[in-house]
Every structure is written in C-alpha cells, then in structure tokens.
N, C-alpha and C positions, 0 to 999 in steps of 0.2 A: 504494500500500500504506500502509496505516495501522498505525503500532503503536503500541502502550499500555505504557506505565511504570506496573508494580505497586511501589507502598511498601509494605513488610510492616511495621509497627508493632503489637511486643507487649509488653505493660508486664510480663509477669511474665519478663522475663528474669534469670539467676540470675547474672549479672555486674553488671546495673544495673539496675534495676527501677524502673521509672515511665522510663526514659529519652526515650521519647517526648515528655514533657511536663515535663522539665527546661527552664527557662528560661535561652535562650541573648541575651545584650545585648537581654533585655525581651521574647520571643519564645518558642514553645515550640520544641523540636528539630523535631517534626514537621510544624511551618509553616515553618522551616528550609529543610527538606529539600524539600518541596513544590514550595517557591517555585523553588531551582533546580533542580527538576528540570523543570518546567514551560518552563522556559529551552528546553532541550534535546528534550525533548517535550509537544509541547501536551496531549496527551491522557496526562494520570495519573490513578493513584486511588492513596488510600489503605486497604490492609487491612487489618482488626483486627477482637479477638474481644473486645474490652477496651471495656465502657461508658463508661470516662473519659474515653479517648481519641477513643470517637465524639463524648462531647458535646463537648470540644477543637474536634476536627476541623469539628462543624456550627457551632458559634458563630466560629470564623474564616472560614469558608462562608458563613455569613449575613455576617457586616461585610465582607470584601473581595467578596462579590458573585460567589465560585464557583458554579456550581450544582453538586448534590448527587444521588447517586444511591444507595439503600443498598439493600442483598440481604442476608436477615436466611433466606435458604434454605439455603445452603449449610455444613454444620458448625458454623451458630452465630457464622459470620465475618458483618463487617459492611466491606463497600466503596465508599467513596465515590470520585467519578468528577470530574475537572474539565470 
C-alpha cells in the first residue's frame, strides 16, 4: 500500500498570510515542511491555489531536483507531487 502526504498551503490565511513562504533560518516554511515530511513519507505533494506559492514550490523543485506534477483541473488548486 502506498500512501501520499497532502500539504495544504494557502497564503490567504487570516491569522498569517503568506505563511507558507515566510522565511525560516534562510528557507521558506513550505520547503520546511516538505522536507520533513518527505522523511516520513516519500510520496508528498504540495497543494495550493496561491501562484506565489506555486512558483516557490517549482523553483525549489527545479534546484533540489524534485520532480513536479501540477493539476491546474480541479477548483483552480495546483498540486505538486515529489
């Protein structure tokens, strides 16, 4: 059995906004969190409906050498896949 870790990352949150891509020690949260989640399960994605955050998400995808998968059908959500 295979399971998948979904990240839900949305910058318009009304407690903290942009948190995804707050910088934590030189990093964004959402590379953060990726990374250990990735520990835990090899198979994650990141979901979001937030262009910022996509292009975050693809430009740490391109330099650490993730691969990338995005689905641009469903609600306007976009999810990337490691």
């Amino acid at each position: 059995m295979k399971i998948l870790a979904l990240i839900p990352a949305r910058y318009a949150s009304s407690r903290f906004p942009g948190k995804p891509l707050v910088l934590v020690h030189g990093k964004p949260m959402i590379q953060r969190v990726y990374e250990q989640t990735v520990k835990a399960f090899p198979n994650a994605c990141v979901a979001t409906d937030d262009e910022r955050i996509y292009n975050a998400v693809k430009e740490i995808s391109e330099s650490k050498g993730y691969s990338m998968v995005i689905d641009r059908a469903s609600a306007g959500s976009i999810i990337f896949a490691s």
